[in-house]
C-alpha positions as a LaTeX table, in Angstrom:
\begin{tabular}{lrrr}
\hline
Residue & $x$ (\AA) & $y$ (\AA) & $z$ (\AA) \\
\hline
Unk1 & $-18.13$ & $-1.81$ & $-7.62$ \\
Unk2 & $-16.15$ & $-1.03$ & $-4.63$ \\
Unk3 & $-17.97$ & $-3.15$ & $-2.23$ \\
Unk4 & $-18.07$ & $-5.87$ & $-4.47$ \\
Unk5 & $-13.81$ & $-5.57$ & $-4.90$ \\
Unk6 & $-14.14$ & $-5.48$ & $-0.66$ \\
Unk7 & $-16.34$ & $-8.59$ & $-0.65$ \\
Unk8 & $-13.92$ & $-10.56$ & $-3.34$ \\
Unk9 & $-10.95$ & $-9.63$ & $-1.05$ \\
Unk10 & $-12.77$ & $-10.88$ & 2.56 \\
Unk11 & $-13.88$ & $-14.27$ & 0.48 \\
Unk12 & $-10.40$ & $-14.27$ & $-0.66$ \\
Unk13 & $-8.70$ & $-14.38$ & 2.37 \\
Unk14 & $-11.07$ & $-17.15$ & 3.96 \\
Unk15 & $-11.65$ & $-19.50$ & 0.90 \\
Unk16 & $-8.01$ & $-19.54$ & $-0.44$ \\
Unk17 & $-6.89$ & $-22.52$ & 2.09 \\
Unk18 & $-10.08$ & $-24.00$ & 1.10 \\
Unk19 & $-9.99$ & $-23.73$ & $-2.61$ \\
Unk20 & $-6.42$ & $-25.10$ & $-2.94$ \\
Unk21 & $-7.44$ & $-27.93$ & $-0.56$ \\
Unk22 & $-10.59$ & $-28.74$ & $-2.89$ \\
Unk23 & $-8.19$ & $-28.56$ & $-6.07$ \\
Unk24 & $-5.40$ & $-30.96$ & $-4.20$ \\
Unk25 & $-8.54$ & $-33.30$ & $-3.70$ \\
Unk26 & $-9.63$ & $-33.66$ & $-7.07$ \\
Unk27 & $-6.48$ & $-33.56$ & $-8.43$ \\
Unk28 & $-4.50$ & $-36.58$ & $-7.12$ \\
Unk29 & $-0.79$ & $-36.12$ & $-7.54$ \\
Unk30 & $-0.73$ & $-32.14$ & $-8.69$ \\
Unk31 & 2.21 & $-30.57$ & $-7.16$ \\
Unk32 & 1.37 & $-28.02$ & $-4.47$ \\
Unk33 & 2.55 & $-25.57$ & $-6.38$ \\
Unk34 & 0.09 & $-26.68$ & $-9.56$ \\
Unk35 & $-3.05$ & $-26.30$ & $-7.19$ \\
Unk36 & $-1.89$ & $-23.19$ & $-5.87$ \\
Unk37 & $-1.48$ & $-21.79$ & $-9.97$ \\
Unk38 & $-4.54$ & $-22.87$ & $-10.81$ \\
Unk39 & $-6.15$ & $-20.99$ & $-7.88$ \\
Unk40 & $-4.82$ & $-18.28$ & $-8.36$ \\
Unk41 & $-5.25$ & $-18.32$ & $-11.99$ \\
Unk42 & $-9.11$ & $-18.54$ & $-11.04$ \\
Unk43 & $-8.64$ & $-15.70$ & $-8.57$ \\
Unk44 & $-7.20$ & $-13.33$ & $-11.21$ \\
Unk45 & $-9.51$ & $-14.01$ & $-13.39$ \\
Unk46 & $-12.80$ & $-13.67$ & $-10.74$ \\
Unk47 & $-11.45$ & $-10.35$ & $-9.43$ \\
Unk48 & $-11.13$ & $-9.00$ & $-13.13$ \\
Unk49 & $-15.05$ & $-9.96$ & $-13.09$ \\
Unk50 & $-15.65$ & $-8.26$ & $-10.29$ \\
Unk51 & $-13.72$ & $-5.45$ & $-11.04$ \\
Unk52 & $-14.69$ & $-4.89$ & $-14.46$ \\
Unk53 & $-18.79$ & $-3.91$ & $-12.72$ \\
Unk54 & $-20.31$ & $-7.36$ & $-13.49$ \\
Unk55 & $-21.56$ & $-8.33$ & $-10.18$ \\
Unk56 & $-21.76$ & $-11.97$ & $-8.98$ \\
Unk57 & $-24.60$ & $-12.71$ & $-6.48$ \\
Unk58 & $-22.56$ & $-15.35$ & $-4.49$ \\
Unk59 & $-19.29$ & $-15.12$ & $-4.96$ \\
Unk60 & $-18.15$ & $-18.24$ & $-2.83$ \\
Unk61 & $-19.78$ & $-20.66$ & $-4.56$ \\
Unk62 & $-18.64$ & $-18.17$ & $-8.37$ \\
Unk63 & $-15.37$ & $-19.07$ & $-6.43$ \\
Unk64 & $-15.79$ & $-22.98$ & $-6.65$ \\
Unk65 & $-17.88$ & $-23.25$ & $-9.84$ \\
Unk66 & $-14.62$ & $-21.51$ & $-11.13$ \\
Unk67 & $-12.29$ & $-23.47$ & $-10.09$ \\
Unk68 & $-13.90$ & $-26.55$ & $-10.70$ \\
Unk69 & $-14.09$ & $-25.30$ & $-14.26$ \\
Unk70 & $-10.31$ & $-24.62$ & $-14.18$ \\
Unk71 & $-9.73$ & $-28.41$ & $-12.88$ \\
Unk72 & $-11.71$ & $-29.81$ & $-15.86$ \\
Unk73 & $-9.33$ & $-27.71$ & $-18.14$ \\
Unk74 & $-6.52$ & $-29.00$ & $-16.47$ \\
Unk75 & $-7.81$ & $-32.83$ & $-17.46$ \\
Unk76 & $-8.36$ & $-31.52$ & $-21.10$ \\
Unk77 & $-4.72$ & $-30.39$ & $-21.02$ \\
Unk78 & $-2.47$ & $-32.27$ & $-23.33$ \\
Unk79 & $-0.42$ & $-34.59$ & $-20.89$ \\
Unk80 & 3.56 & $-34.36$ & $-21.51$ \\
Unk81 & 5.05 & $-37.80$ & $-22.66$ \\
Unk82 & 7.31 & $-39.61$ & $-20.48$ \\
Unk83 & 10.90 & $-39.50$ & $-20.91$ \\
Unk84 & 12.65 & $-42.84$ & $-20.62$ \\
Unk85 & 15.46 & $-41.62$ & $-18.70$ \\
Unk86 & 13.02 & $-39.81$ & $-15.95$ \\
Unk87 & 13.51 & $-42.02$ & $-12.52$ \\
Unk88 & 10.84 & $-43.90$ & $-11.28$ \\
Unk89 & 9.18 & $-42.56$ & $-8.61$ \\
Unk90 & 9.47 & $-46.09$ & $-6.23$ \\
Unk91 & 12.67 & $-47.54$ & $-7.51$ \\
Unk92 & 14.65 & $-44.06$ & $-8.63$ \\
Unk93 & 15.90 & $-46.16$ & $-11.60$ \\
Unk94 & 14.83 & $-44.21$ & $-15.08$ \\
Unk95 & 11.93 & $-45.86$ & $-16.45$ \\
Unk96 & 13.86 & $-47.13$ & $-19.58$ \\
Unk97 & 15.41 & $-49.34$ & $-17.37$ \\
Unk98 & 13.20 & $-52.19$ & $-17.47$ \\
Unk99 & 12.64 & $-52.28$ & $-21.19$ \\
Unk100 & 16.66 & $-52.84$ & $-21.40$ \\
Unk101 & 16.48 & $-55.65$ & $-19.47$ \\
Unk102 & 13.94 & $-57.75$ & $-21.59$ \\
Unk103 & 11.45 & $-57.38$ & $-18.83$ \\
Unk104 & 8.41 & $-59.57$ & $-19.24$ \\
Unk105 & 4.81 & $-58.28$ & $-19.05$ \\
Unk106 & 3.95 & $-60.83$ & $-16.31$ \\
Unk107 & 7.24 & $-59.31$ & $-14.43$ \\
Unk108 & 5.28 & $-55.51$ & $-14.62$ \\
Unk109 & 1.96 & $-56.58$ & $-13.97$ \\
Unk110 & 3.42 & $-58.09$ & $-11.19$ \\
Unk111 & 5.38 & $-55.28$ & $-9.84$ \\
Unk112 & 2.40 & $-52.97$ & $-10.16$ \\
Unk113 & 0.78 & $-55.25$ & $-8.08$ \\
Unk114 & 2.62 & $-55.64$ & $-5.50$ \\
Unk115 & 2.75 & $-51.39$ & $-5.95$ \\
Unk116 & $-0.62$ & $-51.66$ & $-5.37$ \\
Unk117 & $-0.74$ & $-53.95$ & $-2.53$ \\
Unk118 & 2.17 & $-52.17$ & $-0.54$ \\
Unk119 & $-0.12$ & $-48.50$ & $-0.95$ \\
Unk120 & $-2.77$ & $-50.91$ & 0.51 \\
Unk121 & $-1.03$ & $-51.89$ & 3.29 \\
Unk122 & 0.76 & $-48.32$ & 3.77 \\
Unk123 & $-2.83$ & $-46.70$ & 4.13 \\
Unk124 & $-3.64$ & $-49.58$ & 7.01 \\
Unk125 & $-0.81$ & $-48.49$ & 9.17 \\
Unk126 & $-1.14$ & $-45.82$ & 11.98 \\
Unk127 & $-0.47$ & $-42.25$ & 10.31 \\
Unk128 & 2.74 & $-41.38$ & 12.41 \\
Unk129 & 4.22 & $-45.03$ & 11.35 \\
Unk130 & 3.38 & $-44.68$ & 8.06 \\
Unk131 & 5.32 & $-40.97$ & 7.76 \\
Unk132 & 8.18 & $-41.79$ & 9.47 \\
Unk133 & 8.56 & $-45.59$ & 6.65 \\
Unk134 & 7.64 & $-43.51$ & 3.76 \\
Unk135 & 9.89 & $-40.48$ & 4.58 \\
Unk136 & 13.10 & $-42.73$ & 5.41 \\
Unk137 & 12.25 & $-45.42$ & 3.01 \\
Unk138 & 10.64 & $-43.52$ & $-0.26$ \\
Unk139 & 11.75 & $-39.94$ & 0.25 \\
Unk140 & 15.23 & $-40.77$ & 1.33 \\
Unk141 & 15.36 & $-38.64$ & 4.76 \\
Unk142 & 17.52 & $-39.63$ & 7.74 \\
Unk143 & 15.95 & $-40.11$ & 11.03 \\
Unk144 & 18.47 & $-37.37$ & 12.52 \\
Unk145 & 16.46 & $-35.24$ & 9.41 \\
Unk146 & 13.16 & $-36.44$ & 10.76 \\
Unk147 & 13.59 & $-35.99$ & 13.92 \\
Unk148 & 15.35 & $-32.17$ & 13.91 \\
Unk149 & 11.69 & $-31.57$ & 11.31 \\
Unk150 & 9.36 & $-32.96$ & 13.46 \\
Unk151 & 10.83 & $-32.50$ & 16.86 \\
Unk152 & 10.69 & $-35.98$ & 17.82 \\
Unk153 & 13.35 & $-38.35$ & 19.56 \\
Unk154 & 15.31 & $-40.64$ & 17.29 \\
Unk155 & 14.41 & $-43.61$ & 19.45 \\
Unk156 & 11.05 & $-42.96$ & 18.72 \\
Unk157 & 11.30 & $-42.35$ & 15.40 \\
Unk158 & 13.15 & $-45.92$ & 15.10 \\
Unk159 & 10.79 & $-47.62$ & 16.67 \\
Unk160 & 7.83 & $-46.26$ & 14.90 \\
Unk161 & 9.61 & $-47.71$ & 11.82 \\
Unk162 & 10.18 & $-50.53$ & 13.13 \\
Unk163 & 6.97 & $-51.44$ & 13.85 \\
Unk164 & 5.33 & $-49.90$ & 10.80 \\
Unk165 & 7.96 & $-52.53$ & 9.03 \\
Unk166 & 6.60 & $-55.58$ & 11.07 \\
Unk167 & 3.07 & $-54.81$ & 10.30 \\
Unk168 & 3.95 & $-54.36$ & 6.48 \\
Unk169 & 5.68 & $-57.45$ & 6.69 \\
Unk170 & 2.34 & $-59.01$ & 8.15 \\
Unk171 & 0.07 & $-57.54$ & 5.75 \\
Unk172 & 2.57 & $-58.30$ & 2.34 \\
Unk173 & 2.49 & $-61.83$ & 3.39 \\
Unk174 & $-1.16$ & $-62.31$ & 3.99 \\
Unk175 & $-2.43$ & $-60.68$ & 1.47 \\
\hline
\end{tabular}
């Protein structure tokens, strides 16, 4: 039983980064905080296992088919309603917003679409000019912010944004 515990605690500390990495990927938007619950959640629950004299032949891979498990009870989860008055993640204005205004459908289809077509182009751009747009332009930071968190010069901070605007403006229009 002891070694077992040992083992748990070695796989543990090497898998943990991993396992929250795996539940990030297969859960798209899940706070960091969610993926780290549900991991740990797992983890408890594993170590119990072990401790409790059942032994597991591979515990790694016990490990994933756990959490994996634990993911497809997250998706079976009742999902909260929306609140009208919760901002918009894009525009900040609460959802209800556009249902006050008379809003057509063909005026949200279209604004998901262009969404869609601005993530598009987002994911084209170089990685560094595409941190330093969405951080300034969706996340609300200031490049003196950005540049005292990522040790970079302003300058070339603005001029990463700057081109990462151009080459938006490039891809918006020919698409």
């Amino acid at each position: 039983m002891r070694n077992q515990q040992n083992e748990f605690i070695s796989v543990f500390h090497t898998e943990r980064k991993n396992l929250i990495r795996y539940v990030r990927l297969k859960l798209r938007g899940i706070s960091d905080m969610d993926a780290e619950d549900i991991v740990a959640d797992v983890l408890f629950n594993v170590y119990n296992r072990v401790a409790a004299d059942k032994p597991v032949e591979n515990l790694a891979a016990y490990l994933y088919q756990a959490v994996k498990n634990r993911i497809w009870d997250y998706f079976r989860q009742p999902q909260l309603p929306v609140s009208l008055d919760a901002p918009q993640q894009v525009t900040g204005l609460p959802r209800g917003e556009h249902l006050a205004d008379g809003m057509l459908v063909e005026d949200v289809f279209e604004e998901k679409e262009f969404l869609v077509r601005l993530e598009n182009a987002l994911l084209s751009l170089e990685p560094k000019q595409r941190a330093v747009w969405v951080a300034t332009e969706l996340q609300g930071y200031t490049f003196k912010e950005l540049s005292l968190k990522w040790s970079e010069p302003i300058g070339t901070l603005l001029s990463r944004k700057a081109r990462a605007t151009k080459a938006l403006r490039r891809l918006l229009k020919n698409e």
